[in-house]
N, C-alpha and C positions, 0 to 999 in steps of 0.2 A: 250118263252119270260119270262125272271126273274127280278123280279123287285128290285131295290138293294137300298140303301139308303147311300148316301157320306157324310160322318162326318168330321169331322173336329179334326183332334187327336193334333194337335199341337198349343195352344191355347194361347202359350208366346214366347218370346225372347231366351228363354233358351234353344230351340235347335234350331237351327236356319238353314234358307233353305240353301241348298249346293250342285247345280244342279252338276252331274257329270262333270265332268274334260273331257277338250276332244271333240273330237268329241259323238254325241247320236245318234245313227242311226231309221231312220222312219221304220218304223214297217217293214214295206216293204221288206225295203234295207237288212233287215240279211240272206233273200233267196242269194239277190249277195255274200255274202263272206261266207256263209255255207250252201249254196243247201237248201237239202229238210229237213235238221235239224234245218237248220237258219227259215224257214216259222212252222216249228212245234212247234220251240219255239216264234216263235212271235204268233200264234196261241192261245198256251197254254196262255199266260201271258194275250192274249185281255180277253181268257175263263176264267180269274182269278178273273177280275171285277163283276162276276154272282155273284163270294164269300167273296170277301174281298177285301176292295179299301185304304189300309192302306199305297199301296206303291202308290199311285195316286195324284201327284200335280198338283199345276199350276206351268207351264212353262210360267214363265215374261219376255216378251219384253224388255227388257231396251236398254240404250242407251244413250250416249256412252260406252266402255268399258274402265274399268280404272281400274287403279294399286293404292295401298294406304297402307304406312305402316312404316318402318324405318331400313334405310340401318345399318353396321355395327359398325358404328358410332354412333346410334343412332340417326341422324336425320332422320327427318318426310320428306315423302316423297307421294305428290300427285300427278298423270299426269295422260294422258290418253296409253290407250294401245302401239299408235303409240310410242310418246313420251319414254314410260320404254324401248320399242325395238330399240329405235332412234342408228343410225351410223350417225357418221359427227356431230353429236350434244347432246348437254347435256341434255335428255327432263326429267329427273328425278325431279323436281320442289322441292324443299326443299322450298319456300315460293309463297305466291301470287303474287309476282310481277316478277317472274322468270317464272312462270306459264302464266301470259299476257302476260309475253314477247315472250316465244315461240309461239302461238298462233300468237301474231303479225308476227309474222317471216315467218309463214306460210303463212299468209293474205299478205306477202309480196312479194314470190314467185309465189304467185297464186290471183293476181289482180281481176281477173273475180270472187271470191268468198269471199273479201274483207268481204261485207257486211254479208254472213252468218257464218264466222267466229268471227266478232264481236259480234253478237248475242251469238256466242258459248262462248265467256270468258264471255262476261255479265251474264251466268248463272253459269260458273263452275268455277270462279276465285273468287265469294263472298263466295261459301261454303266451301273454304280452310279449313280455321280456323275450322268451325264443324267439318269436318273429322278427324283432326289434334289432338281434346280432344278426339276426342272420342278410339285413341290407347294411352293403356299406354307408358311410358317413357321408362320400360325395358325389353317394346315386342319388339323383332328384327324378320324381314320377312318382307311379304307383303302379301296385299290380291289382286284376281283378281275380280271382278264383274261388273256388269251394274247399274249405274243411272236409277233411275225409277220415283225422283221428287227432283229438287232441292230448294224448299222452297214449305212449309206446302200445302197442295191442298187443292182449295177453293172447297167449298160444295154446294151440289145440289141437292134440296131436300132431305136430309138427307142422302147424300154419298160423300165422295171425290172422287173427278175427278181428274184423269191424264193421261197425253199422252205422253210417253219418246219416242217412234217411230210410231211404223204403229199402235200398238194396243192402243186402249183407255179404263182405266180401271176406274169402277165404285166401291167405296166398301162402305159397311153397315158403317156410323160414330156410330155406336154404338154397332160394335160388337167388340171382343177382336182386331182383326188385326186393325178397324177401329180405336180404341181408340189408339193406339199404333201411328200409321198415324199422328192424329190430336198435339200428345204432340212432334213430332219431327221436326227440320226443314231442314233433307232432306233424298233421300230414296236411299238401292241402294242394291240388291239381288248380295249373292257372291258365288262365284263356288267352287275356291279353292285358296288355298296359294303358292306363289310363290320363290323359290331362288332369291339369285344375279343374276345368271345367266338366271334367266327364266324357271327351273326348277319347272313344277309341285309336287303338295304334299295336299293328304285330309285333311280335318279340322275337328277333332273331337269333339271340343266342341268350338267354337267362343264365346260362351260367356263369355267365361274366358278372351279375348281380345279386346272386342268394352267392353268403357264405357261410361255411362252417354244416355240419353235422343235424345242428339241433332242429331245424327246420325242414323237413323233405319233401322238395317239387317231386311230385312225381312223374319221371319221364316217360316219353310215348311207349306206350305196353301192345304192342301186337299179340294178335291171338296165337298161341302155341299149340296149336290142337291138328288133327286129322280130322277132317269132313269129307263130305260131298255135299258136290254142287249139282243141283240137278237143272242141267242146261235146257235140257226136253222144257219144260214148263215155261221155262223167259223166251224159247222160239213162239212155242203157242201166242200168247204175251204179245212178242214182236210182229207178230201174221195178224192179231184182232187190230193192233193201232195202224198197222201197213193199209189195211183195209178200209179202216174208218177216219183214216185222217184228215181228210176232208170237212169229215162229220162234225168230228171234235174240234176242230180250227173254224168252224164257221161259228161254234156255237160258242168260243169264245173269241170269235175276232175283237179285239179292242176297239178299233175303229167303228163296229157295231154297234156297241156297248156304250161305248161312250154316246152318240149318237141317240141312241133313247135312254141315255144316264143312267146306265145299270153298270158303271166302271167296276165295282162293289162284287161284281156277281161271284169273281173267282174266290172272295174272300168271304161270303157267304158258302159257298159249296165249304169251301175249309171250314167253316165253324159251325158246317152242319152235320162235315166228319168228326170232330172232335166231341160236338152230343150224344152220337153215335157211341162216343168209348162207351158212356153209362149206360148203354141200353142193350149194349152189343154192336158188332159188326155186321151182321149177317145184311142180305140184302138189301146192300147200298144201292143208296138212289129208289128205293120203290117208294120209302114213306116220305120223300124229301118236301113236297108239298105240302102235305100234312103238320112236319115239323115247323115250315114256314111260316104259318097261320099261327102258331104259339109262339114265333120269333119276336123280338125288339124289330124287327124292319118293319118301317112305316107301310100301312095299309094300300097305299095307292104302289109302291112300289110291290108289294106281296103281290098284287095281284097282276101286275107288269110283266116279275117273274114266272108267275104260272101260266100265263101266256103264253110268252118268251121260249118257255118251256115244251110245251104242246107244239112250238111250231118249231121247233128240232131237235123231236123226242128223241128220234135215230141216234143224234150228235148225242144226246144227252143220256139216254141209255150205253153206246160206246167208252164215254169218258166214263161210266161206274164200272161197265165191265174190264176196262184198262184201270183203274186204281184199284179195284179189289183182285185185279189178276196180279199186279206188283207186289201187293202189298201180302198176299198167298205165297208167291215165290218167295219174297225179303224171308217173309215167318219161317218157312223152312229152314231157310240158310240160317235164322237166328236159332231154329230150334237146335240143327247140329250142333250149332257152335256154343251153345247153352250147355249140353248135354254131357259136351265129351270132355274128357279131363285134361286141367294144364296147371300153369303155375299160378294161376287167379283162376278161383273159380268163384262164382256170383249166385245169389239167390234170394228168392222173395218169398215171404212165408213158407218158407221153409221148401221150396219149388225152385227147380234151376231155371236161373235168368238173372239176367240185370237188367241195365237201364239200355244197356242195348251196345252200337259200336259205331263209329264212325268210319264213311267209308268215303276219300276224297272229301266232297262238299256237300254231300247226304249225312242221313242218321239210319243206322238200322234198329229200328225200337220196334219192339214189339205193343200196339198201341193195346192189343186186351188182355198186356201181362205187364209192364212197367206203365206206361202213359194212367192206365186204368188203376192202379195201385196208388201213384203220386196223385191224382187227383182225388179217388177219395179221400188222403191225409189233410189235402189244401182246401177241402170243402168242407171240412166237417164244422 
C-alpha cells in the first residue's frame, strides 16, 4: 500500500478542463478492443496513481449537453445538443426567444412532458445572454459541453451546492475553483470544439475565447485528497493476464473473427457488460450465454457465439476474470478517493461518489454506483 497525496495543479481559468472528445472507455472495457494489451495498459495507468496523479480529474456530471458559439456569419449561437443536430428543424437559436420556441415545440409534440420541459426553458433560455458575452465577436466555431449550474449556487455551510443530473456537487467557497463559482452566474465544463458540420476538433487554449466573468469554464480540477493505492491487487491483476494472454488474444483475434464474421463480438461482450449494470456485477461471464439468447443478435449468429465460446472457454473465462479483476482494483481506488475530503466533494443519493474521474485516456467510474444511477434516470 502507497500512500499518494492529489494536488491540485490547475488553480485558474487559464487552462481550462477539456475532457476528451469521444467516447472514454472504463478501464475495463480496453481488454474488449485490445486483449491482454488493452488490460496491461489499463493496469499500468491504475499503477501510475502510486506515482503521480497529475493526469487525474474530476469527471463532471453535467447536463444538459449543448453547443455555443458563432456560425459563419458570425452570429451567436446557443442550443442544446439535440437542437445543433436537429433535421426537419432550425434548433441552432441565434437568440432567446427562438430558443423557447423550439423547446415549446417540443412540449408540443410530446404533451405528457409539457411540464418538465417548461422547467427546462425556465433555466436555459435566461442564461442566453451570459453565454452570448462571454464569446467574442470574431471567434467563429462552437463549443460542445455540459451545464453544470445555471445561476450562482446557493451556499451551505461554506460550500456551493449543485446538482446538473445524478451527481450532487459540494465545493470549498473559498478555495480557487470555489471563488471562481461564486463571481459567475452560470457553469458549464467543455469537451471540445465543433464544425458546421459537427465535426470534432481539440481546444488548446479556451482561454483565448470565453470572456468575461459571467460564464465559467470550468478548469481541470484534480483530485486534492490523500489515499491509498493498493498496488498488491493490480500485481495479482497483472500475474492472471501474464498468464493467460494467450488465451485472451486467441479468443479475440480479429483476424479470427472476422473470418467466421463474429467482427461484433467485442462489442457484444461490452453490451453484455453494460446489462449487467441492472442486474448487478457479480459474476461476470457465467450467465453470458443465457443473456445472449434474450439479445437482439440474430439466431444463427447466437448460436455461432456459443459455440465460439465452448471452444476457448479457458480464453473466455481469463478475459472475465481480467475485467472484473480491473474493474475490483479501479472500485477501490474510486472508493478512497470518493470518501476522503477535498475541495469538491461528490455524491449520489446522498452516498459519496460521482460520475467518476478521468485518468489519461480511461474513465474511472464506478459502473454499480454512477453508470447504474444515470441509467435508471435515462430509462425510465
Amino acid at each position: 500500500m502507497k500512500l499518494v497525496e492529489f494536488k491540485k495543479v490547475t488553480g485558474n481559468c487559464k487552462t481550462p478542463l477539456l475532457e476528451t472528445g469521444g467516447r472514454i472507455d472504463h478501464a475495463e472495457d480496453l481488454v474488449f478492443w485490445n486483449g491482454s494489451q488493452g488490460a496491461l495498459n489499463a493496469i499500468r495507468q491504475l499503477e501510475g496513481l502510486a506515482k503521480n496523479t497529475n493526469n487525474l480529474t474530476i469527471k463532471w456530471d453535467g447536463s444538459p449537453a449543448v453547443v455555443f458559439g458563432r456560425n459563419p456569419n458570425g452570429e451567436f449561437i446557443f442550443t442544446d445538443k439535440s437542437g445543433f443536430h436537429a433535421q426537419g428543424y432550425d434548433g441552432r437559436a441565434t437568440n432567446s426567444a427562438d430558443l423557447k420556441g423550439m423547446i415549446s415545440d417540443r412540449a408540443k409534440k410530446n404533451p405528457s412532458k409539457t411540464k418538465s420541459y417548461k422547467a427546462y426553458a425556465d433555466k436555459i433560455v435566461p442564461i442566453f445572454n451570459t453565454v452570448a458575452k462571454a464569446i467574442p465577436n470574431k471567434f467563429q466555431g462552437y463549443f460542445n459541453g455540459d451545464m453544470l449550474y445555471f445561476a450562482t449556487p446557493q451556499q451551505s455551510n461554506g460550500r456551493y451546492v449543485f446538482k446538473p443530473n445524478v451527481v450532487e456537487y459540494s465545493v470549498d467557497a473559498k478555495s480557487e475553483l470555489g471563488k471562481k463559482i461564486g463571481q459567475s452566474k452560470a457553469g458549464v465544463v467543455v469537451h471540445n470544439m465543433m464544425g458546421e458540420q459537427g465535426q470534432i476538433s481539440q481546444i488548446k487554449d479556451l482561454n483565448r475565447y470565453i470572456q468575461g466573468r459571467g460564464l465559467f469554464v470550468i478548469p481541470p480540477t484534480t483530485v486534492n485528497k490523500k489515499v491509498s493505492v493498493d498496488t498488491d491487487a493490480l500485481n495479482k491483476i497483472k500475474s492472471i493476464v501474464s498468464q493467460n494472454a494467450n488465451l485472451i488474444d486467441t479468443l479475440l483475434d480479429k483476424n479470427k473473427l472476422a473470418s467466421m464474421k463474429l467482427t461484433d463480438l467485442p462489442k457484444i461482450l461490452y453490451a453484455y457488460t453494460n446489462a449487467k449494470v441492472d442486474q448487478g456485477l457479480q459474476n461476470l461471464g457465467n450467465d453470458f450465454s443465457r443473456w445472449l439468447l434474450t439479445s437482439a443478435v440474430s439466431e444463427p449468429k447466437k448460436q455461432k457465439i456459443i459455440e465460439y465460446v465452448k471452444q476457448n472457454i479457458n480464453g473466455f473465462v481469463a478475459l472475465w476474470n481480467t475485467v472484473s479483476g480491473i474493474m475490483n482494483a479501479k472500485d477501490n481506488i474510486i472508493t478512497q478517493l470518493d470518501s476522503a475530503p477535498g475541495d469538491v466533494q461528490a455524491s449520489i443519493n446522498g452516498k459519496p461518489g460521482g460520475e467518476g474521474y478521468v485518468l489519461g485516456g480511461i474513465k474511472l467510474v464506478r459502473r454499480s454506483g454512477f453508470t447504474q444511477a444515470n441509467r435508471a434516470i435515462n430509462t425510465r
